[in-house]
N, C-alpha and C positions, 0 to 999 in steps of 0.2 A: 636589418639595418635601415631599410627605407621605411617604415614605418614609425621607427625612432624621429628618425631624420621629420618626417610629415608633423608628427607630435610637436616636437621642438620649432616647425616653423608657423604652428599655430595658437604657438603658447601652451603647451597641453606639457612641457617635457623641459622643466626650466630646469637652466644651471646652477650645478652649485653657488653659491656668490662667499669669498670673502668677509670675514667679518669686520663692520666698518669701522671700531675702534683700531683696527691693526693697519687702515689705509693711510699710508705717508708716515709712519707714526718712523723716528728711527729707535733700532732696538739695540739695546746697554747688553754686551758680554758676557755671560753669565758666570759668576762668582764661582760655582760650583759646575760642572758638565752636567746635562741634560742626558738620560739614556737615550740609546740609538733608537728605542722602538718610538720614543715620545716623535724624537726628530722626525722619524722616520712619518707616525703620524702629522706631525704640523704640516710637512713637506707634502705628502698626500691632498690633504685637504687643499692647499695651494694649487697643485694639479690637477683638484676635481673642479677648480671653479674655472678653469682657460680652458679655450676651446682643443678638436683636437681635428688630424684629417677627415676621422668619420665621424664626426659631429659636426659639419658645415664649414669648414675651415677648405676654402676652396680661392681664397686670392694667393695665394702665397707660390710661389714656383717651387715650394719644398713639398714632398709627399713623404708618405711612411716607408721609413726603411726593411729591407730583408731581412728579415730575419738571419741570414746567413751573413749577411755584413753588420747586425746589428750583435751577434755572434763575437766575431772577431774583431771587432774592434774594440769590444771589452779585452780579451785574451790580448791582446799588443798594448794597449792603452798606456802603461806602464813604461814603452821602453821609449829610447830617445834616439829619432833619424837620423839628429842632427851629433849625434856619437860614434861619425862615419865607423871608426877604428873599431869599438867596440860592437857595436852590431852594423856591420857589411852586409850580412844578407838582408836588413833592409832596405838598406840603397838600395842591392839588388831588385829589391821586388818592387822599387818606384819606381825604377827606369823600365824593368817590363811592365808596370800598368802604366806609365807615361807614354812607352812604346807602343802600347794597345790603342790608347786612346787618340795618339797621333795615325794609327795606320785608318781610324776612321774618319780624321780628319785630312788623309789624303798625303800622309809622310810617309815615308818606308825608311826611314833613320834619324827621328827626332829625341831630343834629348828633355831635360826639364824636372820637373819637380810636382809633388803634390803640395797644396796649399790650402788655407784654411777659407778658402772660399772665392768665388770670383772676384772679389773687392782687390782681396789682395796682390790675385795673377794680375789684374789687372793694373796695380802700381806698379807690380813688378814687371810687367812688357812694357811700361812708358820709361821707368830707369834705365833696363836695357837700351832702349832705344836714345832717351838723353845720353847715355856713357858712349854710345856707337856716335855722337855728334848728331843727333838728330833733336831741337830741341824746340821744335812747334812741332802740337799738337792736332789735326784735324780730326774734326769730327759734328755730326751733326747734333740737333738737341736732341733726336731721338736715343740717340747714344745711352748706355747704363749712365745713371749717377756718377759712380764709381771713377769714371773716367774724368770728371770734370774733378774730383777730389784727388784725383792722383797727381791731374796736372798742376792745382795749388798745393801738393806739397811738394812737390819737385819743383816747381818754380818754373815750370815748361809753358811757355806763350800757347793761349787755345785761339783756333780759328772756327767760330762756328761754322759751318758750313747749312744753308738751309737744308728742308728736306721738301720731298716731293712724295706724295701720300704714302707718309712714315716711312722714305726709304731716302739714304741719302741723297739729293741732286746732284749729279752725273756733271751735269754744265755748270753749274755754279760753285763745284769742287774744283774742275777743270780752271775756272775764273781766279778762285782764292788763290790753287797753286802759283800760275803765273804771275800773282800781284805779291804771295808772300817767300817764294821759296819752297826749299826742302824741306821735308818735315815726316814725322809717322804720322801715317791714315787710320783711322779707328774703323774699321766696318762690323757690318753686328748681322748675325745668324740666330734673328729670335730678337727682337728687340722687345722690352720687358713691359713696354706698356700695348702693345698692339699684335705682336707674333705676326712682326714682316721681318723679309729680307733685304739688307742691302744690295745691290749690285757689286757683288764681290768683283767678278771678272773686268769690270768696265773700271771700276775704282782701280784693278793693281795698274790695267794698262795705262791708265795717266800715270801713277805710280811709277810708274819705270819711265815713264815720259819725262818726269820733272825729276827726278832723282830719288825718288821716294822710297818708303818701306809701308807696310801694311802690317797692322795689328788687326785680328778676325776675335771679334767678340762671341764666341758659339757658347759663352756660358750654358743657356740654357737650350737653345737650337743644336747646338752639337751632338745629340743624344738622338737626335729628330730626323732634321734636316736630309744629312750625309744619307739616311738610311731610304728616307721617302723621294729624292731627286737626284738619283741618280746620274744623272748626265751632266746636273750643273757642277762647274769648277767654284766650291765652295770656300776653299783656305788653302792647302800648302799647295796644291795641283796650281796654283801659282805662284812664280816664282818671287815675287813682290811680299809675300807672307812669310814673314819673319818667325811670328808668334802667335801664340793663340791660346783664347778661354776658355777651361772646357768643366763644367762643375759636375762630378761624382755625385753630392748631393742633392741633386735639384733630379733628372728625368735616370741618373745612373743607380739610383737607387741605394743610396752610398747613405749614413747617417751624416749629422753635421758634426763639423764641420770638416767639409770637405770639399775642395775645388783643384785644379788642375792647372798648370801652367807649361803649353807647349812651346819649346822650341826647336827652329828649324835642325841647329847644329850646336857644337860643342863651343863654337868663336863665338857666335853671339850670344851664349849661356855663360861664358868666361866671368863677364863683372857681376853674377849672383854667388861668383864664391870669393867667401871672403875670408882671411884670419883670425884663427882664434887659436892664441895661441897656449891658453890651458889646458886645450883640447888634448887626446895622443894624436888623432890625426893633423893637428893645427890648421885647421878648416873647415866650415861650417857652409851649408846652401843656403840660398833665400833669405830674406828681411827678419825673418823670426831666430830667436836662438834654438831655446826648446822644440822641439818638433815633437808630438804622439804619432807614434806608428801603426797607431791603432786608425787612421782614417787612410793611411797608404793601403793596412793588411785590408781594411773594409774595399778600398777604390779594386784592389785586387781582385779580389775573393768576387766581386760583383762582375768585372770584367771575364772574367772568366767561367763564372758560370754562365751568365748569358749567353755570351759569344753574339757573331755578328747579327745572326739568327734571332734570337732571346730579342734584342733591343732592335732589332727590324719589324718581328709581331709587335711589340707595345707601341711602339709610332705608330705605325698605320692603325691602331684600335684607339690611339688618342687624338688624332688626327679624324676619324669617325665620326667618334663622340662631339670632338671642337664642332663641327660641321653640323651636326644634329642641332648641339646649341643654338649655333645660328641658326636654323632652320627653324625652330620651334619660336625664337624669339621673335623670328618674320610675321610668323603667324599671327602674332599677339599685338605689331606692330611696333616692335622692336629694332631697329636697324643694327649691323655689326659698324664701327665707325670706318672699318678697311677691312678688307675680308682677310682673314686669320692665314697663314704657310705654314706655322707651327702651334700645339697647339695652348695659344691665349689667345682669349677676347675679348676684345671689347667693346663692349653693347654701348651704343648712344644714347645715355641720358642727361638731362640739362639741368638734370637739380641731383648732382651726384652725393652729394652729401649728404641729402636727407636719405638718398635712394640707401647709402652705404648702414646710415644710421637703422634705419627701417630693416633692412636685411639682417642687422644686428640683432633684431630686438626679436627679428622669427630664428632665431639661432642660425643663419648662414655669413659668413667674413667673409665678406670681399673687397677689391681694393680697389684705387681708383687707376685710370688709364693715364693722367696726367698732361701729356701736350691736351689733349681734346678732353672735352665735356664728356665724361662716361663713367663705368663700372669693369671693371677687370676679371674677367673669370679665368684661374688657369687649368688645365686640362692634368690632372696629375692621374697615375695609375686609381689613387683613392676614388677619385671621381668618377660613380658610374653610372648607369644610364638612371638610375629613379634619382641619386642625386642633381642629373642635369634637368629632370623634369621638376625636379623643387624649386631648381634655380630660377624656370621661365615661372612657374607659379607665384612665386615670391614678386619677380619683379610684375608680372602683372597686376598683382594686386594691389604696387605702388605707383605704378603708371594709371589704375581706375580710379586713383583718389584726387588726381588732377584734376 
């Protein structure tokens, strides 16, 4: 594989490319069906020209799934969550992998739901928290996206809060509170552009100070985190943490789409059920109707063969490797723009665009850091150590043409 990888980042190993009359073009419904093999080819060729994990696709927080979850969530795919009455022993099996995934986030009796991804848990712990009378937002820019799109569709007032090198400020939260009020706190376990941490424990205790609640963004750190620092009080270990992000797909090795949405108890999960009343059970979870139970049987099936074990080796070998990155890229005179807790990086360069462009073009994806001037590398199972030596080779050879 690493020698593919070298090919492709020196031009020796090009991708397939799309053919350019079909780019943008839109296509008319065919008269007659096309046979499945034809589709079947069109569709291939499509797939041979985008990149893939092990062909340099290394910004993205998603990695290649297990085969054992990639397994089973074909075999479920078909049935519907959200058809409590008719298949129950689905529920069943969200609320044990909901259960799982809260006992590593520090709950021993959370309730919740799987989701199509952190976007979504994540409007859906800001509803919660509007419906509970909480209806300002904090959070800082480092914050997911996601969070600021939740707050403009629920119409929920956001308080930026600044940060203090990519972690929320502690004192200038403390300030907002007292000048805005009550309100839910957004903190992040893995922040998407830099893989820091919030000050969980310091943000609940204002939290409880000013009337507050705490949403724990561990989309991607959740997987991580819990497992590599032990001592810290990360999410429900306090009691200011209502809810919480936890994505299956991104380090749980879960396919897409799949994410997690924890909460504390059953009272404050109340306004995610809603009526429906063609249902038999006349009830349905979460924002979606439909639900495939095929990314719950996938969260499952993953959760359980790992165990705590399983996803305590992968941290600490991705957390390694993150570290090596930086090291290698020291050497080269590369700087990380904050030193990485979980593992993403981000290397500091001042011309990131071309830098991104340029890595494109030796076949490695990567993405940018966003608040700061950089390059995002995220550390997924795919990623291994010749790939991370591609990654410093590449970018030096775009740092010598300066």
């Amino acid at each position: 594989m690493v020698d593919k990888r070298l090919r492709t980042a020196l031009g020796i190993y090009p991708r397939e490319t799309l053919p350019s009359e079909r780019c943008g073009k839109l296509m008319p419904l065919p008269r007659e069906g096309v046979s499945w093999i034809e589709v079947l080819r069109e569709l291939r060729t499509i797939l041979r020209s985008q990149p893939t994990h092990f062909t340099g696709f290394v910004g993205s927080m998603t990695t290649v799934p297990h085969p054992l979850a990639k397994q089973v969530f074909l075999e479920f795919s078909e049935l519907n969550a959200n058809d409590i009455a008719t298949f129950r022993a689905i529920r069943v099996l969200e609320e044990e992998a909901v259960s799982m995934m809260g006992e590593i986030l520090g709950c021993s009796s959370c309730t919740g739901m799987i989701t199509s991804g952190g976007s979504e848990a994540n409007i859906a712990a800001l509803y919660l928290a509007r419906e509970h009378g909480y209806e300002t937002v904090y959070a800082s820019p480092v914050a997911h996206d996601s969070v600021f799109k939740a707050a403009r569709i629920l119409r929920m007032r956001v308080v930026r809060v600044p940060h203090t090198s990519f972690r929320i400020d502690v004192q200038m939260l403390e300030k907002a509170l007292r000048e805005n009020g009550p309100g839910v706190i957004v903190a992040t376990v893995g922040t998407t552009g830099f893989g820091t941490i919030d000050p969980v424990e310091e943000v609940c205790k204002l939290a409880r100070s000013y009337g507050c609640v705490v949403h724990v963004d561990a989309a991607f750190g959740g997987f991580v985190a819990p497992f590599i620092y032990r001592g810290r009080r990360l999410c429900f270990e306090n009691s200011a943490v209502v809810s919480a992000t936890m994505d299956p797909h991104k380090l749980g090795l879960a396919p897409i789409p799949c994410g997690g949405l924890i909460v504390r108890d059953e009272r404050w999960f109340e306004p995610l059920v809603f009526e429906a009343r063609y249902m038999p059970e006349g009830r349905q979870i979460g924002l979606l109707g439909t639900r495939s139970a095929g990314s719950i049987a996938a969260a499952w099936a993953m959760l359980k063969h790992m165990g705590w074990r399983g996803y305590e080796a992968q941290a600490r070998i991705l957390m390694d490797r993150a570290l090596r990155l930086v090291n290698l890229c020291r050497s080269i005179g590369i700087e990380p723009v904050v030193e990485p807790e979980v593992p993403v990086v981000c290397l500091a360069i001042e011309r990131d665009n071309e830098a991104l462009e340029f890595a494109r073009r030796k076949g490695l994806y990567l993405y940018k850091c966003g608040l700061a001037r950089g390059v995002r590398v995220v550390i997924g199972p795919h990623v291994d150590e010749g790939t991370i030596e591609l990654i410093a080779r590449v970018l030096k050879l775009f740092t010598s043409r300066s």
